[in-house]
VEXKE-187020 format. One record per atom (N, C-alpha, C): residue number from 1; chain; atom name; y, x, z. Coordinates in steps of 0.1 Angstrom, whole numbers, plus 5000, padded with zeros to 4 digits. Each point is the difference from the previous one (the first is absolute). Example, Ala and Ser with C-alpha at 12.3 -4.5 7.8 and 13.67 -1.06 7.14 Angstrom:
% residues 2
<1; "A"; "N"; <4943; 5132; 5078>>
<1; "A"; "CA"; <5012; 4991; 5000>>
<1; "A"; "C"; <5012; 5009; 5000>>
<2; "A"; "N"; <5011; 4996; 4993>>
<2; "A"; "CA"; <5011; 5009; 5000>>
<2; "A"; "C"; <5011; 4992; 5008>>
% end
This chain:
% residues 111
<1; "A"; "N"; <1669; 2385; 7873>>
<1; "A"; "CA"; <5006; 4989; 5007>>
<1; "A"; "C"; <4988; 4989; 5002>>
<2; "A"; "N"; <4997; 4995; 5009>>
<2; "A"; "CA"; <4989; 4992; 5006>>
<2; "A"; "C"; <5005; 4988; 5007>>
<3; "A"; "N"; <5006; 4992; 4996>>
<3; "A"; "CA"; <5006; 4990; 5008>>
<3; "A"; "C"; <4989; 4986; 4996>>
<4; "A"; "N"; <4995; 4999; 5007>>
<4; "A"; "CA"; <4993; 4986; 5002>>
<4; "A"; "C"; <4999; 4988; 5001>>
<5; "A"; "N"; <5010; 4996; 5003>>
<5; "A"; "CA"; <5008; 4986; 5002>>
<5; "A"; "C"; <5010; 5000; 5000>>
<6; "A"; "N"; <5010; 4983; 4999>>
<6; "A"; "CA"; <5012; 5000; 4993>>
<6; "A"; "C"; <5012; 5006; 5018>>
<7; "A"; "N"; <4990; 5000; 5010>>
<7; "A"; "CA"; <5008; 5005; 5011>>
<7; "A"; "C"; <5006; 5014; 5002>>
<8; "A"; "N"; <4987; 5006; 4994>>
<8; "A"; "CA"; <5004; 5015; 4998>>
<8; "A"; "C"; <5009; 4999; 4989>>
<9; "A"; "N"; <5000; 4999; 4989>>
<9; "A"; "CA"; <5008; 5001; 4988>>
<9; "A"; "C"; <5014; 4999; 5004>>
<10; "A"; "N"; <5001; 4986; 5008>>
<10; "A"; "CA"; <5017; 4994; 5005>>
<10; "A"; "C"; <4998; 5009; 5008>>
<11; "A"; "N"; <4994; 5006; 5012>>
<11; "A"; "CA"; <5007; 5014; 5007>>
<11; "A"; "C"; <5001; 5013; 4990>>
<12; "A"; "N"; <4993; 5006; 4992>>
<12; "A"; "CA"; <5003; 5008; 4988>>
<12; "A"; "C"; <5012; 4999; 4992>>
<13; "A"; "N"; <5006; 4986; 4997>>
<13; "A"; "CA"; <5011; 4999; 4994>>
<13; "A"; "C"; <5012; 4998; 5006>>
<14; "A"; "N"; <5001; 4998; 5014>>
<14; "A"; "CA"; <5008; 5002; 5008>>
<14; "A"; "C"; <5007; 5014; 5008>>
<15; "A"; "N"; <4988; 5003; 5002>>
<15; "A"; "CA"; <5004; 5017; 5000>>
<15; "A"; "C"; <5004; 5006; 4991>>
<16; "A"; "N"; <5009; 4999; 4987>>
<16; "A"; "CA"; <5000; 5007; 4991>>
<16; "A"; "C"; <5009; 5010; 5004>>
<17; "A"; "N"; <5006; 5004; 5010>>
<17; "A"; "CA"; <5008; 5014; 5004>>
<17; "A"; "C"; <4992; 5008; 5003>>
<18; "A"; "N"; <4985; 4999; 5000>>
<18; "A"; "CA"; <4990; 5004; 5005>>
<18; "A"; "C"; <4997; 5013; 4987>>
<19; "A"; "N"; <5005; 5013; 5002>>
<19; "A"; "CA"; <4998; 5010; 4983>>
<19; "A"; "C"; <4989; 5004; 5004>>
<20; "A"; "N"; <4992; 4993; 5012>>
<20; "A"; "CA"; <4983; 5008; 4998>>
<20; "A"; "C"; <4991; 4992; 4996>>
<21; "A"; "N"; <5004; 4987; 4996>>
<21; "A"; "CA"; <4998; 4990; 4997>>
<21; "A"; "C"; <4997; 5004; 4983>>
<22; "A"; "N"; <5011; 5008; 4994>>
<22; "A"; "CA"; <5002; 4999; 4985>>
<22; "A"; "C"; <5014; 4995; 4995>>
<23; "A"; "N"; <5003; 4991; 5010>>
<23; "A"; "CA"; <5016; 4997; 4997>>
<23; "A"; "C"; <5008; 5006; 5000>>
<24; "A"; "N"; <5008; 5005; 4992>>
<24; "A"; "CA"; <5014; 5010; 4998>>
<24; "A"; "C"; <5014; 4996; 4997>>
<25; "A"; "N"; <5011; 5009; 5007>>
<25; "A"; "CA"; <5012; 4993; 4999>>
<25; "A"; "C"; <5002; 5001; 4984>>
<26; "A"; "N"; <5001; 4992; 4994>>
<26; "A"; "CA"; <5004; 5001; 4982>>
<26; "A"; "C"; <5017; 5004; 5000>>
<27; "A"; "N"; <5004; 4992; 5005>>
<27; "A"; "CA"; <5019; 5001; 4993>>
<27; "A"; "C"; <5005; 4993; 5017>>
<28; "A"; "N"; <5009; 5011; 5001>>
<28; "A"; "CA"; <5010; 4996; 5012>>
<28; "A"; "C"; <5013; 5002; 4998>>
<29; "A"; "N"; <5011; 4989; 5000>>
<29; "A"; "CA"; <5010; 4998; 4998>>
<29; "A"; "C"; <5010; 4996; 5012>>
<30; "A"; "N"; <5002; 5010; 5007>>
<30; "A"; "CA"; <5008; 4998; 5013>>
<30; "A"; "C"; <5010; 4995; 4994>>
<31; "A"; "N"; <5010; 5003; 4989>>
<31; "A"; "CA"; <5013; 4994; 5001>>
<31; "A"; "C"; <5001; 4985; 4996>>
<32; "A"; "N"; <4986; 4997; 4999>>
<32; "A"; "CA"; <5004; 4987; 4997>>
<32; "A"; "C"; <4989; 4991; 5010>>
<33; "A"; "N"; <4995; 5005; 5010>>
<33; "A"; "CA"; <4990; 4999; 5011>>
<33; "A"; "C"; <4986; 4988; 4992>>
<34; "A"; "N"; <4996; 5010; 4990>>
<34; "A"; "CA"; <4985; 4998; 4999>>
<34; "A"; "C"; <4990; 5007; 4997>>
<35; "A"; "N"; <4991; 4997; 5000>>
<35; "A"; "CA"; <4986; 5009; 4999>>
<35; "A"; "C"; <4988; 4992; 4993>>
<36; "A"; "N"; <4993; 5010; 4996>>
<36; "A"; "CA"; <4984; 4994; 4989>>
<36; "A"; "C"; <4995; 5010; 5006>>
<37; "A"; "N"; <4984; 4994; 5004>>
<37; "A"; "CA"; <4989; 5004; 5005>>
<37; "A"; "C"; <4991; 5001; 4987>>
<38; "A"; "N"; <4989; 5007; 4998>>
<38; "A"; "CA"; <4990; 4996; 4990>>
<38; "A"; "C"; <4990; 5008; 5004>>
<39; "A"; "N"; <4990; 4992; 4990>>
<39; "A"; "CA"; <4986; 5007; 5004>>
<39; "A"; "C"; <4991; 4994; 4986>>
<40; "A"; "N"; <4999; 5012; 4996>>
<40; "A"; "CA"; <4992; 5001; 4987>>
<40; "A"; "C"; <4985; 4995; 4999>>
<41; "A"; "N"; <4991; 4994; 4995>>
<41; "A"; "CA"; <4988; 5001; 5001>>
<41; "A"; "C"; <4995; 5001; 4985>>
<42; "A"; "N"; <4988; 5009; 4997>>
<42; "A"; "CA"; <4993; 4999; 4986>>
<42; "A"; "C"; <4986; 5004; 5001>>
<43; "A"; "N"; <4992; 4993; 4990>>
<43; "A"; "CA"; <4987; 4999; 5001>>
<43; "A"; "C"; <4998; 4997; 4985>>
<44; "A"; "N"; <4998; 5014; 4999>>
<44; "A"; "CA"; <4995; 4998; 4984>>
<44; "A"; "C"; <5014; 4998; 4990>>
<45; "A"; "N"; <4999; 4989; 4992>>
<45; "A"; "CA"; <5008; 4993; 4992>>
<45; "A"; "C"; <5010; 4989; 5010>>
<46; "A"; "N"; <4997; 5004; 5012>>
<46; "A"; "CA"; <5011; 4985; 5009>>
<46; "A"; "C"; <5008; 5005; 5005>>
<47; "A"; "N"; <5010; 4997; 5002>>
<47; "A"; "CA"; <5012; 5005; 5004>>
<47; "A"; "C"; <5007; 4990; 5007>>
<48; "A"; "N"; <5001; 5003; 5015>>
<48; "A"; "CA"; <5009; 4990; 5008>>
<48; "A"; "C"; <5011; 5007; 5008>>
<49; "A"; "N"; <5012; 4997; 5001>>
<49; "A"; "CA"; <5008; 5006; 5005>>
<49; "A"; "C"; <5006; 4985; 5009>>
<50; "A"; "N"; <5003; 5000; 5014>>
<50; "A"; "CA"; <5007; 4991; 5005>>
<50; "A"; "C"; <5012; 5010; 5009>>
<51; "A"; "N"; <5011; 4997; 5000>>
<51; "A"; "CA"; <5014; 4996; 5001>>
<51; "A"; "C"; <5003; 4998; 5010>>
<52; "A"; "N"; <5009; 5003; 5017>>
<52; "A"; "CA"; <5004; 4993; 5002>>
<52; "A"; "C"; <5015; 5003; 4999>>
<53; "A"; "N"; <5011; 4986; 5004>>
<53; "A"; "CA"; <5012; 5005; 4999>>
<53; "A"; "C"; <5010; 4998; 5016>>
<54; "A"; "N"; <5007; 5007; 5006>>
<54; "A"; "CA"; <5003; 4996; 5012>>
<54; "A"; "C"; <5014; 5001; 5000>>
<55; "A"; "N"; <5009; 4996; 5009>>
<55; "A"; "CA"; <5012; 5003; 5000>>
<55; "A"; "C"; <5001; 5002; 5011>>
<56; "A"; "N"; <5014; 5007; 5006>>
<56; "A"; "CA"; <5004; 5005; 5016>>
<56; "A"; "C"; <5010; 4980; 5003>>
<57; "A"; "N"; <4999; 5001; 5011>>
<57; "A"; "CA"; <5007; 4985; 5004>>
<57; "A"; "C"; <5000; 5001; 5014>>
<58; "A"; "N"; <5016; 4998; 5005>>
<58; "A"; "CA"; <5003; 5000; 5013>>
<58; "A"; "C"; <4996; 4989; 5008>>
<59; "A"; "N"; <4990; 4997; 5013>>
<59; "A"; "CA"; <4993; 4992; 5003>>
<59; "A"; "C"; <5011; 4998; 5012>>
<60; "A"; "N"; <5002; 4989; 5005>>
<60; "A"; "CA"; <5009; 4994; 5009>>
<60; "A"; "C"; <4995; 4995; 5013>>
<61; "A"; "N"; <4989; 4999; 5004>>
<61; "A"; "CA"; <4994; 4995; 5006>>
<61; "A"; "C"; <4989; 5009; 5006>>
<62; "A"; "N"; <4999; 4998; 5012>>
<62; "A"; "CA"; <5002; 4996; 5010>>
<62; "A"; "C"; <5010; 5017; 5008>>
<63; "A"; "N"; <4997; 5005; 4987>>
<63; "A"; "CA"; <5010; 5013; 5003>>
<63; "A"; "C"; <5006; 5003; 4986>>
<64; "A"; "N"; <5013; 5004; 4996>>
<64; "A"; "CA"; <5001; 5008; 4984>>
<64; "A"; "C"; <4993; 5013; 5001>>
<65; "A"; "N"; <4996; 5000; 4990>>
<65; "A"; "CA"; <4990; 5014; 4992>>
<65; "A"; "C"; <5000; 4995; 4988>>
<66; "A"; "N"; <4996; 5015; 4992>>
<66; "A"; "CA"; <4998; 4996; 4987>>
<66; "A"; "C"; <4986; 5003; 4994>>
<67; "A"; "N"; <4995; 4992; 4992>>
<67; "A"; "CA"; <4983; 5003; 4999>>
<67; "A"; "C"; <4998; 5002; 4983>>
<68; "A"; "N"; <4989; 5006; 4996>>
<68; "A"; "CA"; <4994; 4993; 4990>>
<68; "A"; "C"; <4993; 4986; 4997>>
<69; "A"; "N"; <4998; 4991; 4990>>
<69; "A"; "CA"; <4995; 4990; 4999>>
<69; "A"; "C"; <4995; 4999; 4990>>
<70; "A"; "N"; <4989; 4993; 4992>>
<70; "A"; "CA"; <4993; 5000; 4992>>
<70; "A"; "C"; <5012; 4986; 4991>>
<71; "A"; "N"; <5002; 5007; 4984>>
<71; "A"; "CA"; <5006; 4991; 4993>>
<71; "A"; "C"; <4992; 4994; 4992>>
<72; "A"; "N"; <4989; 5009; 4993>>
<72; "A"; "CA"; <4995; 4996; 4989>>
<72; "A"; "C"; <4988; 5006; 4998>>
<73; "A"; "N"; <4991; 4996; 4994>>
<73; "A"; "CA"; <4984; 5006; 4999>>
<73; "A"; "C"; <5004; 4999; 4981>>
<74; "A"; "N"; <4990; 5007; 4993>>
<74; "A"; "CA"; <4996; 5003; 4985>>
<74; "A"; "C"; <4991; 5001; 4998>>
<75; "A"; "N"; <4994; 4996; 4988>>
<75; "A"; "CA"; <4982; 5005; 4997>>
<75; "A"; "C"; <5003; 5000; 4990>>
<76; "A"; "N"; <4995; 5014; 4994>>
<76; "A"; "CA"; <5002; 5006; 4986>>
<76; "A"; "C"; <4983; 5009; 4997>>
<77; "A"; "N"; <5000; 4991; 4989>>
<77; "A"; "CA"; <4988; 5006; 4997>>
<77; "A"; "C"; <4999; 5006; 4984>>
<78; "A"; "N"; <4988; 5003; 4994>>
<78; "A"; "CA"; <5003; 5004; 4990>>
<78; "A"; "C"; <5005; 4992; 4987>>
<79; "A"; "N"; <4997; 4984; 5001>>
<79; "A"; "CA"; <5004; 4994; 4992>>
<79; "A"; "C"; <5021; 4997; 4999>>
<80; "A"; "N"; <5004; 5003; 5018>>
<80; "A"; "CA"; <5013; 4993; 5000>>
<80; "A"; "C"; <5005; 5017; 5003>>
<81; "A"; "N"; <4997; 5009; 4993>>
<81; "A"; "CA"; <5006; 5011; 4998>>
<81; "A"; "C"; <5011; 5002; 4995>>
<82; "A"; "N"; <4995; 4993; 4988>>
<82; "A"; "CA"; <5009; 5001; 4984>>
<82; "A"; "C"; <5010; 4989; 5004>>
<83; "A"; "N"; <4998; 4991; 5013>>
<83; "A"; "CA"; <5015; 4993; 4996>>
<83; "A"; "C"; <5008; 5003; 5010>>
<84; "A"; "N"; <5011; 4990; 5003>>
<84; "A"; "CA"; <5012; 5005; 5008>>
<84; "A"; "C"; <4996; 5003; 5010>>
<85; "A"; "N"; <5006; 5007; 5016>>
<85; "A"; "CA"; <4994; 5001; 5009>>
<85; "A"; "C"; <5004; 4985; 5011>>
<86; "A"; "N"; <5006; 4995; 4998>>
<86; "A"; "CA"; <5000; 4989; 5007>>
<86; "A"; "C"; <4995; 4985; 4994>>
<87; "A"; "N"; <4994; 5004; 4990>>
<87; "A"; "CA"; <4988; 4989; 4994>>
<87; "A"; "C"; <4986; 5002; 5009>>
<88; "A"; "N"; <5000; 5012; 5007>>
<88; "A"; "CA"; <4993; 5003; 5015>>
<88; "A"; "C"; <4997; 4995; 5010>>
<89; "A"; "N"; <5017; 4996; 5005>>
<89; "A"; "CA"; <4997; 4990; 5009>>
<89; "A"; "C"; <4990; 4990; 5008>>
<90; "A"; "N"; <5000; 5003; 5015>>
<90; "A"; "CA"; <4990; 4988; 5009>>
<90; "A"; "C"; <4997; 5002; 5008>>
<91; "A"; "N"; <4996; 5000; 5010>>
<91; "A"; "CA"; <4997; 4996; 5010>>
<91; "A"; "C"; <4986; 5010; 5009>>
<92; "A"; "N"; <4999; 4995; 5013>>
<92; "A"; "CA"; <4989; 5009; 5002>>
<92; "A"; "C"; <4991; 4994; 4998>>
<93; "A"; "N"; <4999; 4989; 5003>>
<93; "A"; "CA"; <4986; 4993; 4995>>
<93; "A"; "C"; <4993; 5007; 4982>>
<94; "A"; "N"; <5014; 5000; 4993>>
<94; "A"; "CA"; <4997; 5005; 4991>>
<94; "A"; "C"; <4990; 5009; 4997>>
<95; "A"; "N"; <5006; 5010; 5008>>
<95; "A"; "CA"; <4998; 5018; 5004>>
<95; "A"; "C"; <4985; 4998; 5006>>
<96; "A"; "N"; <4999; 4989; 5008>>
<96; "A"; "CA"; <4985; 5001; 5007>>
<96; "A"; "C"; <4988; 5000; 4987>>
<97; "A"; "N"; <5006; 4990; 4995>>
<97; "A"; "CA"; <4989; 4993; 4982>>
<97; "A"; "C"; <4999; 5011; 4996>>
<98; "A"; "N"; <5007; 5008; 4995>>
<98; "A"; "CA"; <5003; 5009; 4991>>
<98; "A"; "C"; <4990; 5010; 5006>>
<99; "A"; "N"; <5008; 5004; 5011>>
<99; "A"; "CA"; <4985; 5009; 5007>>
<99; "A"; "C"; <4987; 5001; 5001>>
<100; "A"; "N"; <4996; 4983; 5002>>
<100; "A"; "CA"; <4987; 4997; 5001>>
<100; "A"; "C"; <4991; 5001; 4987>>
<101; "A"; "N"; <5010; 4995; 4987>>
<101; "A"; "CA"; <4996; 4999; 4986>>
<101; "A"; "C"; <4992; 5016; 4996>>
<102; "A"; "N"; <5010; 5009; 5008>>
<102; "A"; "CA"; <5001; 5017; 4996>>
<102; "A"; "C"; <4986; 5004; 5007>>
<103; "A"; "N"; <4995; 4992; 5012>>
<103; "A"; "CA"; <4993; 5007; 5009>>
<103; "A"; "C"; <4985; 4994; 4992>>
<104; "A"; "N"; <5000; 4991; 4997>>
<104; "A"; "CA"; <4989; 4990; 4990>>
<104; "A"; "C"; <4999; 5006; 4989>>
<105; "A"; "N"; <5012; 5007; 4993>>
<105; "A"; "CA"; <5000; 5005; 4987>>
<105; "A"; "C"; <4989; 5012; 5002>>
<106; "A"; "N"; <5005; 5006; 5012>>
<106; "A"; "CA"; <5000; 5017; 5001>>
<106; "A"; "C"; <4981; 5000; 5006>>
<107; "A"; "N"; <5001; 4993; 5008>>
<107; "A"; "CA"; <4984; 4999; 5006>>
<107; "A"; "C"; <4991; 4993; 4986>>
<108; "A"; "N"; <5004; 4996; 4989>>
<108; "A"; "CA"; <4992; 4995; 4989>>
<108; "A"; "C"; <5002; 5014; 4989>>
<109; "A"; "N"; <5007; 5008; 5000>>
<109; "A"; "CA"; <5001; 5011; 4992>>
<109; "A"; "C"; <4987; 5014; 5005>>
<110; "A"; "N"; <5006; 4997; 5017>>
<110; "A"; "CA"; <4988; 5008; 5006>>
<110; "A"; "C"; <4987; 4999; 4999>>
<111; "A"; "N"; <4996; 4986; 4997>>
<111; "A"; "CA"; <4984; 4995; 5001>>
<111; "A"; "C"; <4996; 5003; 4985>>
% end
């Protein structure tokens, strides 16, 4: 992964339905209309996994349909393994840090 700025990154983490990307459906729960996306990363001893969580929701406007929507982002790394999984919790800005920390980590391991 080669993302070079925080523009690409926010298009990288928005595509996360993207499985050629690396993203994979983790857990899908139709009967209760949600879904988790994930995408693993490791480099050496680092380990980042980000999360996303979405739910189905009937949109009313400007036509009804029902769509996916983005509920919740996670950043789980190796330190917040061992705790709950919704001590995870955040945001994508989050998910961007987290990535960029991984890509700084990972290009300093390589050198």
């Amino acid at each position: 992964m080669n993302l070079k700025n925080d523009k690409e990154r926010i298009a990288f983490l928005e595509d996360f339905r993207n499985t050629e990307n690396g993203w994979r459906l983790w857990k899908d729960m139709k009967s209760i209309g949600r879904r988790w996306w994930r995408l693993d990363l490791t480099r050496g001893f680092t380990k980042l996994a980000l999360i996303v969580e979405e739910e189905i929701q009937t949109i009313h406007y400007p036509a009804e349909r029902e769509e996916w929507v983005t509920k919740c982002w996670f950043v789980r790394n190796q330190f917040s393994e061992l705790g709950p999984f919704a001590d995870s919790r955040g945001s994508r800005t989050q998910a961007l840090t987290a990535l960029k920390d991984w890509q700084k980590i990972r290009k300093e391991v390589a050198e």
